[in-house]
mmCIF file of the C-alpha atoms, coordinates in Angstrom:
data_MODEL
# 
_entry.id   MODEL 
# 
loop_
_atom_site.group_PDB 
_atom_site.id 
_atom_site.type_symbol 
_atom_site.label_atom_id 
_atom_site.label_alt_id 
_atom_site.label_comp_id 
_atom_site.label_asym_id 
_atom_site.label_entity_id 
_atom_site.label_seq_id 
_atom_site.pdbx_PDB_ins_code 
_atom_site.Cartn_x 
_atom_site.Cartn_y 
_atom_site.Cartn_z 
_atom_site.occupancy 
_atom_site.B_iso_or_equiv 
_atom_site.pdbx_formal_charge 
_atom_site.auth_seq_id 
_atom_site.auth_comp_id 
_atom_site.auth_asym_id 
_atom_site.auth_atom_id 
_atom_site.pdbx_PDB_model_num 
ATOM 1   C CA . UNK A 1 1   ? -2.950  -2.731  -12.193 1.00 0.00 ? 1   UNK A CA 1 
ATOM 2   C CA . UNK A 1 2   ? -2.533  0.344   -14.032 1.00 0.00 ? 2   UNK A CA 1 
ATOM 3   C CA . UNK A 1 3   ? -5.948  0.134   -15.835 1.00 0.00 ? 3   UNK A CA 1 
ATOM 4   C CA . UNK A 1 4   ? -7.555  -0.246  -12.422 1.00 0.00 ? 4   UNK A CA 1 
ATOM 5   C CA . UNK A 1 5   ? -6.112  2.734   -10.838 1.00 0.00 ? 5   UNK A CA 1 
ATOM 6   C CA . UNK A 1 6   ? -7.052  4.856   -14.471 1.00 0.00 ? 6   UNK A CA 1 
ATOM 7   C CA . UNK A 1 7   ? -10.615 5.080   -12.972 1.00 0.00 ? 7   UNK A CA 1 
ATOM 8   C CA . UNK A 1 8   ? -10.801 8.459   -10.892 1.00 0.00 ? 8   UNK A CA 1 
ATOM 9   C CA . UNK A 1 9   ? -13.386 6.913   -8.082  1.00 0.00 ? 9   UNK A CA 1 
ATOM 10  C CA . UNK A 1 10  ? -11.471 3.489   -8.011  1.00 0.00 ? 10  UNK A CA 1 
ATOM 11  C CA . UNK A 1 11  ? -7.954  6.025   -7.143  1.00 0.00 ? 11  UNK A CA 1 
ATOM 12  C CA . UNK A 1 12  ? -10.230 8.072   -4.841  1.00 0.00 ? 12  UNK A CA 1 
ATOM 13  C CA . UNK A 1 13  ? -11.102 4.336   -3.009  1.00 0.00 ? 13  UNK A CA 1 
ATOM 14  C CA . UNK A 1 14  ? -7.456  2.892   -3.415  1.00 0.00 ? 14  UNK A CA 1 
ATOM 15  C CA . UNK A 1 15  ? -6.236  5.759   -1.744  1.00 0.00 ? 15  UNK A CA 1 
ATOM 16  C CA . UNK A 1 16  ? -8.428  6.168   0.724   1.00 0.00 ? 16  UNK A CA 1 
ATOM 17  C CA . UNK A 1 17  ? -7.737  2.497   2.106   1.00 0.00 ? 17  UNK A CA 1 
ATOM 18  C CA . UNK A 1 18  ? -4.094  3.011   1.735   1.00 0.00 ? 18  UNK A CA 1 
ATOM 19  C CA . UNK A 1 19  ? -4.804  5.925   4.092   1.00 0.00 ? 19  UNK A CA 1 
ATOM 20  C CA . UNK A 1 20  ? -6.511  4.252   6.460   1.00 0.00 ? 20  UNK A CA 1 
ATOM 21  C CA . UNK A 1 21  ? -4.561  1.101   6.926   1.00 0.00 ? 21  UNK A CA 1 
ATOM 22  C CA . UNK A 1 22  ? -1.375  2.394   6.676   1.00 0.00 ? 22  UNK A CA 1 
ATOM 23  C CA . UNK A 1 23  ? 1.518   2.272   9.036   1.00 0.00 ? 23  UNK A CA 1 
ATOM 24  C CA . UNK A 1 24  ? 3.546   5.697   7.990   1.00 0.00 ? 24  UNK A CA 1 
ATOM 25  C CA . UNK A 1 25  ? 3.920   7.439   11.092  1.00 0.00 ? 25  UNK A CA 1 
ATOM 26  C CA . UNK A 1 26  ? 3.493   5.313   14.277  1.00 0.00 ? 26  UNK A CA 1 
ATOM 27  C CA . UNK A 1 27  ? 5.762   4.143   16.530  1.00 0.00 ? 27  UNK A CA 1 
ATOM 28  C CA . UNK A 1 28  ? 7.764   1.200   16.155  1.00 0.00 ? 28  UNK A CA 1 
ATOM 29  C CA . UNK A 1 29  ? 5.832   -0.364  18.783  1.00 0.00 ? 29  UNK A CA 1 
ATOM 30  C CA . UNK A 1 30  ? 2.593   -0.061  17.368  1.00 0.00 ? 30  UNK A CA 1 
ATOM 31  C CA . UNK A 1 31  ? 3.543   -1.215  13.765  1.00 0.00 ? 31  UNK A CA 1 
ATOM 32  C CA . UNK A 1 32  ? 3.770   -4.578  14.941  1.00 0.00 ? 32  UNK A CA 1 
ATOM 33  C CA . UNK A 1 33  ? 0.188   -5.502  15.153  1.00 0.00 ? 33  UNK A CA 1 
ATOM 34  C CA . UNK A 1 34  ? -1.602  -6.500  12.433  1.00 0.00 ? 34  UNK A CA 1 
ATOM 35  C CA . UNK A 1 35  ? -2.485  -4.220  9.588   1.00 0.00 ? 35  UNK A CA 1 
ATOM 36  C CA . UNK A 1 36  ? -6.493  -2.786  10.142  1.00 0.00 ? 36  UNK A CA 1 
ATOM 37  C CA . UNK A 1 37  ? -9.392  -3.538  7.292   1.00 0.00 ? 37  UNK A CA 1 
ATOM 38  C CA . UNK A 1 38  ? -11.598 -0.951  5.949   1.00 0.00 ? 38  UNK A CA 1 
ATOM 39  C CA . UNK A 1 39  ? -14.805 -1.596  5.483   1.00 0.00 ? 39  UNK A CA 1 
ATOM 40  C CA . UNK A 1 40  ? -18.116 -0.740  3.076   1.00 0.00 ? 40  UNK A CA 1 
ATOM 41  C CA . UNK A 1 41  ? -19.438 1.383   5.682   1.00 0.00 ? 41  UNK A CA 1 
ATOM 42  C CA . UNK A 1 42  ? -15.957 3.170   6.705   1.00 0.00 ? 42  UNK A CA 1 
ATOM 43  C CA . UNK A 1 43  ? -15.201 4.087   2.765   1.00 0.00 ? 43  UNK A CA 1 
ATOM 44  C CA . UNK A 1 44  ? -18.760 5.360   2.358   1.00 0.00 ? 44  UNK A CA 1 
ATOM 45  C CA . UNK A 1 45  ? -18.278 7.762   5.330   1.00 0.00 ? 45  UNK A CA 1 
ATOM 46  C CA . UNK A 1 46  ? -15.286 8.728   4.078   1.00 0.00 ? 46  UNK A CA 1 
ATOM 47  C CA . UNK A 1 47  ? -15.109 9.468   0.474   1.00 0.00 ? 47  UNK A CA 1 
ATOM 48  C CA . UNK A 1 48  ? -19.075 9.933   0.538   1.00 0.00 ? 48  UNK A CA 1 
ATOM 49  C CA . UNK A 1 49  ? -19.379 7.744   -2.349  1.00 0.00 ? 49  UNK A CA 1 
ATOM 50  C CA . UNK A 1 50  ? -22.787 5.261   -2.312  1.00 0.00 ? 50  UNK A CA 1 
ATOM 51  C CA . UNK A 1 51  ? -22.066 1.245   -1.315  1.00 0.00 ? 51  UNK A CA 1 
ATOM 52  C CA . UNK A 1 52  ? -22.318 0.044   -5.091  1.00 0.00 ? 52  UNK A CA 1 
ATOM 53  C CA . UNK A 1 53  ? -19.784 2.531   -6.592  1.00 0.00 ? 53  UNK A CA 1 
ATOM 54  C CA . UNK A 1 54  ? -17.375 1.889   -3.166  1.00 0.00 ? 54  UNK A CA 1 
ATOM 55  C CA . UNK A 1 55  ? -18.000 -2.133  -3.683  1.00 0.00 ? 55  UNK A CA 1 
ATOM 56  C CA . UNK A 1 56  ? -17.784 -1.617  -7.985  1.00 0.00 ? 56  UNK A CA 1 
ATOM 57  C CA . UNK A 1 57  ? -13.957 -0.121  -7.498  1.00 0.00 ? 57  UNK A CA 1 
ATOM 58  C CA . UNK A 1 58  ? -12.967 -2.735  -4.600  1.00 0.00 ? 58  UNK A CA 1 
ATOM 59  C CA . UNK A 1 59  ? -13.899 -5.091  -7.615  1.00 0.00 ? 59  UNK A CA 1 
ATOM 60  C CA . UNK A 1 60  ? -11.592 -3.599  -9.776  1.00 0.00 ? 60  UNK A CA 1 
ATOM 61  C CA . UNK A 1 61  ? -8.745  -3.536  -6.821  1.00 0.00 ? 61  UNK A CA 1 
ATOM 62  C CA . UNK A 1 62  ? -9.679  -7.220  -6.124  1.00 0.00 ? 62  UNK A CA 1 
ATOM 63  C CA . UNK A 1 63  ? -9.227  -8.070  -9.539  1.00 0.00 ? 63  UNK A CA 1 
ATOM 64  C CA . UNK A 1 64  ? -5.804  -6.308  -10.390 1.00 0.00 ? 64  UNK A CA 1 
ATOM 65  C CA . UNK A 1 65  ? -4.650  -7.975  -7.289  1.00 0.00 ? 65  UNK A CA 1 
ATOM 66  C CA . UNK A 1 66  ? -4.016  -4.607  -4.838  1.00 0.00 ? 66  UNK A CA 1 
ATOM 67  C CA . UNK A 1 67  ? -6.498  -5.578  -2.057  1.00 0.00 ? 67  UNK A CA 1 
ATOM 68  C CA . UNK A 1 68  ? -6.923  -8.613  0.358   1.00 0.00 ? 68  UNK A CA 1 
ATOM 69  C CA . UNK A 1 69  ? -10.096 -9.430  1.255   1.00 0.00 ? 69  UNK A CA 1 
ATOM 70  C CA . UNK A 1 70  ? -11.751 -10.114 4.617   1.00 0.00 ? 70  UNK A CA 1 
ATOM 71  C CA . UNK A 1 71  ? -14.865 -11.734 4.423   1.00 0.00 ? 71  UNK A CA 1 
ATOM 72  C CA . UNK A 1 72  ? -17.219 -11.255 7.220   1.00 0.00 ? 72  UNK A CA 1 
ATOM 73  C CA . UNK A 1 73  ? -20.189 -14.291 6.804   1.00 0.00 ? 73  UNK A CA 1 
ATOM 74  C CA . UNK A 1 74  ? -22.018 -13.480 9.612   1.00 0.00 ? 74  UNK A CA 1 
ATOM 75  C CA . UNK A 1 75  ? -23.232 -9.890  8.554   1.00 0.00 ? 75  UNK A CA 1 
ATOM 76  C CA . UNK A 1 76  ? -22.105 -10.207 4.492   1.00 0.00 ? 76  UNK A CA 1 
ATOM 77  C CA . UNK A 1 77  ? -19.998 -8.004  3.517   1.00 0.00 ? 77  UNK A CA 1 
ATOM 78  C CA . UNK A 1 78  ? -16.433 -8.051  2.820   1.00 0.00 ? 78  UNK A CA 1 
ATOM 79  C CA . UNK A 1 79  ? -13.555 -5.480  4.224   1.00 0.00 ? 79  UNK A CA 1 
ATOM 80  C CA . UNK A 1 80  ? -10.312 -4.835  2.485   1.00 0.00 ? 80  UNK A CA 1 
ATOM 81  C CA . UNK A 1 81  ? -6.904  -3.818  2.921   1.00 0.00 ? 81  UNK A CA 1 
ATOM 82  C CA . UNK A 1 82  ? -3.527  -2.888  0.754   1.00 0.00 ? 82  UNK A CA 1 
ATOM 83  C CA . UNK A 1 83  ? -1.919  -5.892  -0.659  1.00 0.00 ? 83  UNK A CA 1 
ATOM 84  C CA . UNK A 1 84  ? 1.337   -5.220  0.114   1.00 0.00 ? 84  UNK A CA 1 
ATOM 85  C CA . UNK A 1 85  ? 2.914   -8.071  -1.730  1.00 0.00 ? 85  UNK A CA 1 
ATOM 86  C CA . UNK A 1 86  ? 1.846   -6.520  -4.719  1.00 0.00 ? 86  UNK A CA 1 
ATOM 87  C CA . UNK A 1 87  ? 2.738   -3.308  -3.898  1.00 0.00 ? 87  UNK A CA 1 
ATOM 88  C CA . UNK A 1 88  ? 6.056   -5.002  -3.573  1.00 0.00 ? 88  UNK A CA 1 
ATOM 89  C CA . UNK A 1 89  ? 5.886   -6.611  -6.412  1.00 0.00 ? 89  UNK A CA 1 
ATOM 90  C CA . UNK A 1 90  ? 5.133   -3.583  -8.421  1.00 0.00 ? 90  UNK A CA 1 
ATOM 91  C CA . UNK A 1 91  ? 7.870   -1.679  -6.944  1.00 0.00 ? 91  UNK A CA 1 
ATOM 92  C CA . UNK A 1 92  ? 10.211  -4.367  -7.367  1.00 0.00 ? 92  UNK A CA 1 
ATOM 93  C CA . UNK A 1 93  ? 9.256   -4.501  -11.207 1.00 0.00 ? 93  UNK A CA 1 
ATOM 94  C CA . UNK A 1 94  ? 9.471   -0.978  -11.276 1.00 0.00 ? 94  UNK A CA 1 
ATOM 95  C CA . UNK A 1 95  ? 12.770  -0.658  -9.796  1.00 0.00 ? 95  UNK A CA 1 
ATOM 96  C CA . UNK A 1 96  ? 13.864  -3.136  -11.968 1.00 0.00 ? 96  UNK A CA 1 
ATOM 97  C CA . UNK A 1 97  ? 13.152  -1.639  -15.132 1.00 0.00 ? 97  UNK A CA 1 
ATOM 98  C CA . UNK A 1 98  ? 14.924  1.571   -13.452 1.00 0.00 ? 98  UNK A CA 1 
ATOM 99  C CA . UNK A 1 99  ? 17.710  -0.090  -13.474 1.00 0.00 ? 99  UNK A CA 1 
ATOM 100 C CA . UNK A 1 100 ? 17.892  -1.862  -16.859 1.00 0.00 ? 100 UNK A CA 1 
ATOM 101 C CA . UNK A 1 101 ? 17.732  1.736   -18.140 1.00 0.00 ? 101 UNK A CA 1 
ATOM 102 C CA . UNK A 1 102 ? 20.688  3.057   -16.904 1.00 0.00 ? 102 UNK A CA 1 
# 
């Protein structure tokens, strides 16, 4: 996980999805639906990085486990979104290891 979030454009994605599907800051009422996905297009827009470079560090988020994949057939590409079970899961470790320290 670590080595994936070492590349500065892979970051730049990672937190630029976490921004945009987050739930920080809305009402209790609208954290209840279902957690958006982000897709090619949107991160190109937004962090003005080119498809293969936005698609190259979802690959490396994909394969450390932080993103869940939507795939859309029909037009062929694939959207993404924060795994939150392994941001859990990381936390959890980390927390962990907190505490053995003490």
């Amino acid at each position: 996980m670590i080595d994936a979030l070492a590349d500065p454009e892979t970051l730049y994605v990672f937190g630029v999805v976490a921004a945009r599907t987050s739930k920080l800051g809305l009402e209790a009422s609208d954290r209840t639906r279902s957690t958006p996905y982000v897709t090619p297009f949107g991160l190109m827009r937004e962090t003005s990085l080119s498809r293969d470079v936005v698609e190259a560090a979802a690959g490396r988020l994909k394969r450390a486990g932080l993103l869940e994949v939507l795939v859309d057939d029909e037009r062929g590409y694939e959207s993404w979104r924060i795994s939150e079970a392994a941001l859990a899961a990381a936390a959890t470790r980390t927390d962990a290891s907190r505490g053995a320290c003490a």
